[in-house]
SEDOKOL-957819 format. One record per residue (C-alpha): residue number from 1; residue in three letters; y, x negated, z. Coordinates in steps of 0.2 Angstrom, whole numbers, plus 5000, padded with zeros to 4 digits. Example, Ala and Ser with C-alpha at 12.3 -4.5 7.8 and 13.67 -1.06 7.14 Angstrom:
REC|1|Ala|4978|4938|5039
REC|2|Ser|4995|4932|5036
This chain:
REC|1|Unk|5000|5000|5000
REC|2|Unk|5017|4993|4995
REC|3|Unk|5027|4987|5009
REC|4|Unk|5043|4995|5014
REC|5|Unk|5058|4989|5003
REC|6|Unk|5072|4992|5018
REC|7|Unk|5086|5003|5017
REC|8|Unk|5093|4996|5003
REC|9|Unk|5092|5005|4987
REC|10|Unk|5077|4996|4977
REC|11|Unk|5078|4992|4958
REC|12|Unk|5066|4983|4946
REC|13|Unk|5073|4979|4929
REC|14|Unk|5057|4976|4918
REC|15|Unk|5062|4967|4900
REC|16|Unk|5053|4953|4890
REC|17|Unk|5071|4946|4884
REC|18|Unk|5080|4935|4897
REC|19|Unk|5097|4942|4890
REC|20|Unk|5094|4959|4895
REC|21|Unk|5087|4955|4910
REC|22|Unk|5102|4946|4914
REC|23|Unk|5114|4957|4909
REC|24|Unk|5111|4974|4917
REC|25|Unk|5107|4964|4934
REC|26|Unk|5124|4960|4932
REC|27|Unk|5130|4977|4929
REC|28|Unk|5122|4985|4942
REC|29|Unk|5128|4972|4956
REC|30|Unk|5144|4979|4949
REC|31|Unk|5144|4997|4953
REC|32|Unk|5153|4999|4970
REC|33|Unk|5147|5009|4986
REC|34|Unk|5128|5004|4983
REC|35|Unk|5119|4993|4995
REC|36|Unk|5107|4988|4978
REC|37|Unk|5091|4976|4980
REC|38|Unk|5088|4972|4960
REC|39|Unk|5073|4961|4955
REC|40|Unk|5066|4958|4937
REC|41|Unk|5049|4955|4928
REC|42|Unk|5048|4949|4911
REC|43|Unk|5030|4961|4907
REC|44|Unk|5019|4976|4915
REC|45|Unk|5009|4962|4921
REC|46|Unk|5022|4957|4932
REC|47|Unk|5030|4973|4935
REC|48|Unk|5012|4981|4941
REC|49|Unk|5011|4967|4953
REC|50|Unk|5029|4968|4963
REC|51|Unk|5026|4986|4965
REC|52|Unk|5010|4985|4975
REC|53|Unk|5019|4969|4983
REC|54|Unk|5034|4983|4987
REC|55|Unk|5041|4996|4984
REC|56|Unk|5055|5002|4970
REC|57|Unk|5067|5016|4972
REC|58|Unk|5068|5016|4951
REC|59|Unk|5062|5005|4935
REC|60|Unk|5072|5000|4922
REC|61|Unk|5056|4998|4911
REC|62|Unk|5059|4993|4891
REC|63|Unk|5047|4999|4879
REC|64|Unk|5042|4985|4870
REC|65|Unk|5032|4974|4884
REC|66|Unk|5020|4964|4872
REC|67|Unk|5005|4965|4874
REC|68|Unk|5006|4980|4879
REC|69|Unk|5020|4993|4877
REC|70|Unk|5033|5005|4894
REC|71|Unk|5021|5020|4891
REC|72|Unk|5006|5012|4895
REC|73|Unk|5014|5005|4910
REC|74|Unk|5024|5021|4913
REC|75|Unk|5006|5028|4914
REC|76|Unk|5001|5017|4927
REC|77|Unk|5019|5021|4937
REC|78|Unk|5019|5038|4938
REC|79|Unk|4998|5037|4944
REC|80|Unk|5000|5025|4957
REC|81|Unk|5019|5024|4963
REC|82|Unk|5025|5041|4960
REC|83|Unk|5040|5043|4970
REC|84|Unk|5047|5029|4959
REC|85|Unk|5060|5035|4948
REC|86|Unk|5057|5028|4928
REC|87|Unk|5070|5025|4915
REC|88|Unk|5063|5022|4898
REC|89|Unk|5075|5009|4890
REC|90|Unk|5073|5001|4869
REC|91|Unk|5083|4989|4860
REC|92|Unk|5087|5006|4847
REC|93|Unk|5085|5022|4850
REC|94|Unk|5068|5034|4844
REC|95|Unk|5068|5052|4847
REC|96|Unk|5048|5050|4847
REC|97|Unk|5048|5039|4859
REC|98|Unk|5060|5048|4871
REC|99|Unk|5051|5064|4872
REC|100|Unk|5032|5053|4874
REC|101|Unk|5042|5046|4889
REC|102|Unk|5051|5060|4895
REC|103|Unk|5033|5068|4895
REC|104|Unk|5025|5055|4903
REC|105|Unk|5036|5057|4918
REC|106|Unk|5052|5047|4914
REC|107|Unk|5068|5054|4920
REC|108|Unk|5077|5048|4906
REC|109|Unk|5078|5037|4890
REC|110|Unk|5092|5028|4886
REC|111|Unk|5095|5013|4872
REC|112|Unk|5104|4997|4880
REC|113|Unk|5120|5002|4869
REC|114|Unk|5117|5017|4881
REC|115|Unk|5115|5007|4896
REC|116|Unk|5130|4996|4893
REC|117|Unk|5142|5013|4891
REC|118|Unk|5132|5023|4904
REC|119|Unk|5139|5029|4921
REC|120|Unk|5127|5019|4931
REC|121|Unk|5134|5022|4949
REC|122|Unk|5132|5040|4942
REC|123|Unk|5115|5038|4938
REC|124|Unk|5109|5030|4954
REC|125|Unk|5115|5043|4963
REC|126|Unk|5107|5054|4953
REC|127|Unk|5088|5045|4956
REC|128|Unk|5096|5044|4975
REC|129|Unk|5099|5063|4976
REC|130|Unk|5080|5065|4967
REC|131|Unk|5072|5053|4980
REC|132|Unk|5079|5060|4996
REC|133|Unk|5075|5078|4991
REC|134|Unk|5057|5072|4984
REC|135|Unk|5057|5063|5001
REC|136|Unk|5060|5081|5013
REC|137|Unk|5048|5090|5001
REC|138|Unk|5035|5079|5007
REC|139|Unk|5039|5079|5024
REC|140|Unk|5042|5096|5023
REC|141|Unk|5021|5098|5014
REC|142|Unk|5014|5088|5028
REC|143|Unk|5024|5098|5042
REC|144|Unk|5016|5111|5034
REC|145|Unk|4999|5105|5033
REC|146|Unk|4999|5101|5049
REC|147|Unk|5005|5119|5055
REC|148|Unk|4991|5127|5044
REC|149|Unk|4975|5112|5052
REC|150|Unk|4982|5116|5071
REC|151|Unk|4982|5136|5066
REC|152|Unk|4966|5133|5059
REC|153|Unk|4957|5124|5071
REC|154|Unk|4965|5134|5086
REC|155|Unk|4954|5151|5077
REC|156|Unk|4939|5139|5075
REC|157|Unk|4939|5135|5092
REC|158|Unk|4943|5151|5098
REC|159|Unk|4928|5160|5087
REC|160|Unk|4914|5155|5097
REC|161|Unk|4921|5160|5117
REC|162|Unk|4927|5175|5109
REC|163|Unk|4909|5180|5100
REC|164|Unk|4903|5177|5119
REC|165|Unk|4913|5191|5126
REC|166|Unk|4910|5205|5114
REC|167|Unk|4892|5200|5116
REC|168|Unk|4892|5205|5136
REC|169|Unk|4908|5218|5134
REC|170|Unk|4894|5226|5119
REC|171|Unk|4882|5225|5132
REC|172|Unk|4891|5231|5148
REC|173|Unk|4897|5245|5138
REC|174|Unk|4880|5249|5132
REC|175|Unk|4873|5251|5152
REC|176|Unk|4865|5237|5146
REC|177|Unk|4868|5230|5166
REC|178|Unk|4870|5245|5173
REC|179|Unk|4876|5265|5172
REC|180|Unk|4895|5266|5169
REC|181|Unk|4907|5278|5173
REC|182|Unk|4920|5285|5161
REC|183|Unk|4934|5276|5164
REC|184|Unk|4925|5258|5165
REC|185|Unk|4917|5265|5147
REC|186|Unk|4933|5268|5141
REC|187|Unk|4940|5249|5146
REC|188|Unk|4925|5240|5140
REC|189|Unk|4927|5249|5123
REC|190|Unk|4947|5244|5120
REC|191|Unk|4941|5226|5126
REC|192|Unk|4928|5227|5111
REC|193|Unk|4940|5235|5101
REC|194|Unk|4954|5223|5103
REC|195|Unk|4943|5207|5103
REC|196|Unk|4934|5213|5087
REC|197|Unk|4954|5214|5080
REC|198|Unk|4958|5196|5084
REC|199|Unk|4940|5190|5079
REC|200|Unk|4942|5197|5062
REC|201|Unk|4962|5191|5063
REC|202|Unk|4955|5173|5064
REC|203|Unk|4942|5175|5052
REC|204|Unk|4955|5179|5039
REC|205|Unk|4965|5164|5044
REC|206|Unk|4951|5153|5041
REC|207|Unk|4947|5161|5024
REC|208|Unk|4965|5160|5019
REC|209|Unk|4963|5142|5022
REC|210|Unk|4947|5140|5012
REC|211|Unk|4955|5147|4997
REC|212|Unk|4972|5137|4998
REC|213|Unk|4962|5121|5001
REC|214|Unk|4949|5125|4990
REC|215|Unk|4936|5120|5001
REC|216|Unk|4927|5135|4998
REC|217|Unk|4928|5143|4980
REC|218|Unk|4921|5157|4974
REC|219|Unk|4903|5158|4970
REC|220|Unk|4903|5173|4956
REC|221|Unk|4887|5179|4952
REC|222|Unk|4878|5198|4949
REC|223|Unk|4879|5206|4963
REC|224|Unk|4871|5225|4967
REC|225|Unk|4887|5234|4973
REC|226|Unk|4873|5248|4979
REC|227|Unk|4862|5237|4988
REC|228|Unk|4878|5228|4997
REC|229|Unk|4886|5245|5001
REC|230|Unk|4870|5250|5010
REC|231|Unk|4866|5234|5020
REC|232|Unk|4886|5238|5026
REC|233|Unk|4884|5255|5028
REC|234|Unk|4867|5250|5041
REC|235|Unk|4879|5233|5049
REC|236|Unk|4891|5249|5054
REC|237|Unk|4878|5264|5060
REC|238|Unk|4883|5256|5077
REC|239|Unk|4901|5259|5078
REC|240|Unk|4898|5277|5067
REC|241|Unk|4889|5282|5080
REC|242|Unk|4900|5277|5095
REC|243|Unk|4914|5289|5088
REC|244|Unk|4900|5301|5081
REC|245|Unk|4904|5301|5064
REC|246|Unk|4896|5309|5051
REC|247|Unk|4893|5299|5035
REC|248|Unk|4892|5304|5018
REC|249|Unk|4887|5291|5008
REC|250|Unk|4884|5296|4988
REC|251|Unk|4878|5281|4981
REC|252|Unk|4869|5284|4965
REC|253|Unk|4849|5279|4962
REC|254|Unk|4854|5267|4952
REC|255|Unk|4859|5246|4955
REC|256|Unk|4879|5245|4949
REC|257|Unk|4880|5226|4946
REC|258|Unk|4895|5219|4947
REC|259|Unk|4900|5199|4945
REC|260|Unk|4908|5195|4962
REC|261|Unk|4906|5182|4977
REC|262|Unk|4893|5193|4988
REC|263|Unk|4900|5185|5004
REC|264|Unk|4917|5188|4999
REC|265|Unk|4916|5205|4993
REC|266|Unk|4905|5208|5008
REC|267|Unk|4920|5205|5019
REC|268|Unk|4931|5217|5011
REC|269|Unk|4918|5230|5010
REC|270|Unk|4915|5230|5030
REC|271|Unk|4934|5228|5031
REC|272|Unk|4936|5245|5024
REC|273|Unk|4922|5252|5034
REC|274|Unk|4929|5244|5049
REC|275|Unk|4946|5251|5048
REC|276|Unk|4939|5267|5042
REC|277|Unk|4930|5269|5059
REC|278|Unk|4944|5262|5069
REC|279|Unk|4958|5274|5064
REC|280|Unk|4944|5289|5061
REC|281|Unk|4945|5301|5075
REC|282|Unk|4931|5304|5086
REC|283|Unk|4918|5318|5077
REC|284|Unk|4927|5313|5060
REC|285|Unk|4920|5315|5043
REC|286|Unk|4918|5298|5035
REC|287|Unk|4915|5298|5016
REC|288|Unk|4909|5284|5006
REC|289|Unk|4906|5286|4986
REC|290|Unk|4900|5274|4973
REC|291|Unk|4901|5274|4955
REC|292|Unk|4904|5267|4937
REC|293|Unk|4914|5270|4923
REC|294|Unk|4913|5259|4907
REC|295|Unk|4914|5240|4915
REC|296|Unk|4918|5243|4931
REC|297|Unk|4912|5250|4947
REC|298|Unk|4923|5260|4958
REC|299|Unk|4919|5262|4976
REC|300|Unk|4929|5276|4988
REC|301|Unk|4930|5277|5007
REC|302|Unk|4938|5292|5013
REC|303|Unk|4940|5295|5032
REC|304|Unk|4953|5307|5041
REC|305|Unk|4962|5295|5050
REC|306|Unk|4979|5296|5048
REC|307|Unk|4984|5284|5034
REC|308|Unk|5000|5274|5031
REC|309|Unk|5016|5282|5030
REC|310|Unk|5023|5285|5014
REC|311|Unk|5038|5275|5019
REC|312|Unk|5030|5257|5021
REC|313|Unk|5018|5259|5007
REC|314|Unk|5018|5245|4994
C-alpha cells in the first residue's frame, strides 16, 4: 500500500521528453496558494513504481510512453490507485484519443499548447474539490458499513435468546408447566406475540443485508406454489387455532409452478399468513385462494381484519 504523501497536494508529471518534463514542473511551482509536491517519471515503468512507493493526488500522464502507450498505463491507474485523479496530456491533439481516455477514467485531456494556456491553479482546485468529496464519500460508505455490520450482528446475536423465550412463553401458555388462569394466558400470549414481532423484525434486517451484500442471492428454480401454500397453511394451524379461525383454503388439484427462490417466497407467504392471523379478530373467517391465469399464478389472502387506511396507502 502506498505510503501517505503528507498534506501537501501530490503531483506526478509522467513524459518521456526531458523538456516537457521540465517545463510544466515549472509552471506548476508557479501557481500561487498551493502547497504542491511535483515529482516526474520519464515512462509507465517508472510512473507504476512511485505510485506503490506513494501516493499522488493527480498524474499528468502523456500518451506516447514507448514501449507502451497513457491508456495502457491509465488502465493500470484507475485499477489500482483510483482515487488518483488522471490528465491525459499529447504533444497534438486527437479527438479519438480523448474520448478512449476520457472513457478510461481520465478527468480530462488536454494538448501541451493546452497546458501551457490552461488555468492550472483552476484546475488543481478542481482535482482538490473531486478528491476531498471522493474522500467523505468513502468515509461516509464505511460509516455506513459499519452502522449496517453492528445492526446486523446485534439481530444475529439477539436471534437465538429470543427463539429461547418463545420456546418456554409457547409452552407456559400452552399449560405445558401447569394450568393458567386468564389473565396470565392473556400475558404469556402478548409476550409471544410481541417477541414473534421483533423476531421476524430482525429476520428482515438480516435478509436485507443478504441482498445488499450479495452474500445470499437468489436461487430461482420451479417451485410448486400449491405444495408451498400448504406446507404454510400446516406451519400456521397453530396460531389459526389459537384465535379460532376458520380457514378456507381453495387451492386447486393441480401443481402451479412458478420459478421463484422457495426459501424466499416461503417467507413472504408466511408473512401474509402471519399478519393475516395477527390483525384477524378472534372467530374470524380467513380465506386463502390460489390460481393461474396465462403465465402467472395469483395467490389471495383475505382476512377481516381491519386493513390499512386509505389515507397512508401507497
Amino acid at each position: 500500500m502506498p505510503a501517505p504523501a503528507g498534506t501537501a497536494f501530490s503531483i506526478l508529471i509522467v513524459d518521456d521528453e526531458v523538456d516537457a518534463r521540465t517545463t510544466l514542473k515549472s509552471h506548476l511551482e508557479k501557481v500561487p496558494h498551493v502547497d504542491l509536491r511535483v515529482e516526474t517519471a520519464s515512462d509507465g515503468e517508472e510512473a507504476l513504481g512511485k505510485l506503490k512507493e506513494t501516493s499522488f493526488d493527480l498524474v499528468f500522464l502523456d500518451y506516447r510512453l514507448p514501449p507502451s502507450d497513457g491508456l495502457e498505463i491509465l488502465d493500470k491507474i484507475r485499477q489500482h490507485h483510483p482515487k488518483t485523479a488522471v490528465v491525459m496530456t499529447t504533444a497534438a491533439g486527437s479527438e479519438q484519443i480523448a474520448v478512449a481516455a476520457m472513457k478510461k477514467g481520465a478527468m480530462d485531456y488536454l494538448t501541451r499548447q493546452d497546458l501551457r494556456q490552461a488555468d492550472l491553479g483552476q484546475l488543481l482546485r478542481r482535482v482538490i474539490e473531486i478528491r476531498d468529496l471522493v474522500n467523505q464519500n468513502m468515509e461516509l460508505r464505511q460509516v455506513n458499513q459499519m452502522k449496517n455490520e453492528f445492526i446486523a450482528n446485534v439481530s444475529h446475536e439477539l436471534r437465538t435468546p429470543l427463539t429461547v423465550v418463545i420456546g418456554y412463553a409457547n409452552t407456559l401458555k400452552d399449560g405445558g408447566l401447569g394450568p393458567l388462569n386468564d389473565a396470565q394466558q392473556k400475558a404469556l400470549t402478548a409476550v409471544v406475540e410481541r417477541s414473534e414481532g421483533l423476531l421476524t423484525t430482525l429476520n428482515n434486517i438480516l435478509r436485507i443485508r443478504e441482498v445488499r451484500e450479495g452474500t445470499k442471492p437468489m436461487l430461482l428454480k420451479p417451485v410448486d406454489m400449491r405444495d408451498l401454500l400448504q406446507s404454510q397453511l400446516e406451519r400456521a394451524g397453530k396460531e389459526l387455532r389459537r384465535k379460532k379461525l376458520a380457514l378456507t383454503a381453495e387451492l386447486g388439484t393441480a401443481p402451479i409452478w412458478v420459478l421463484a427462490d422457495e426459501e424466499k417466497l416461503g417467507d413472504v407467504v408466511d408473512n401474509l399468513l402471519s399478519n393475516a392471523a395477527k390483525f384477524s379478530p378472534v372467530s374470524g373467517r380467513l380465506r386463502v385462494e390460489l390460481g393461474a391465469g396465462g403465465a402467472r399464478a395469483r395467490l389471495s389472502v383475505t382476512d377481516q381484519g381491519p386493513g390499512v387506511p386509505p389515507e397512508i396507502m401507497p
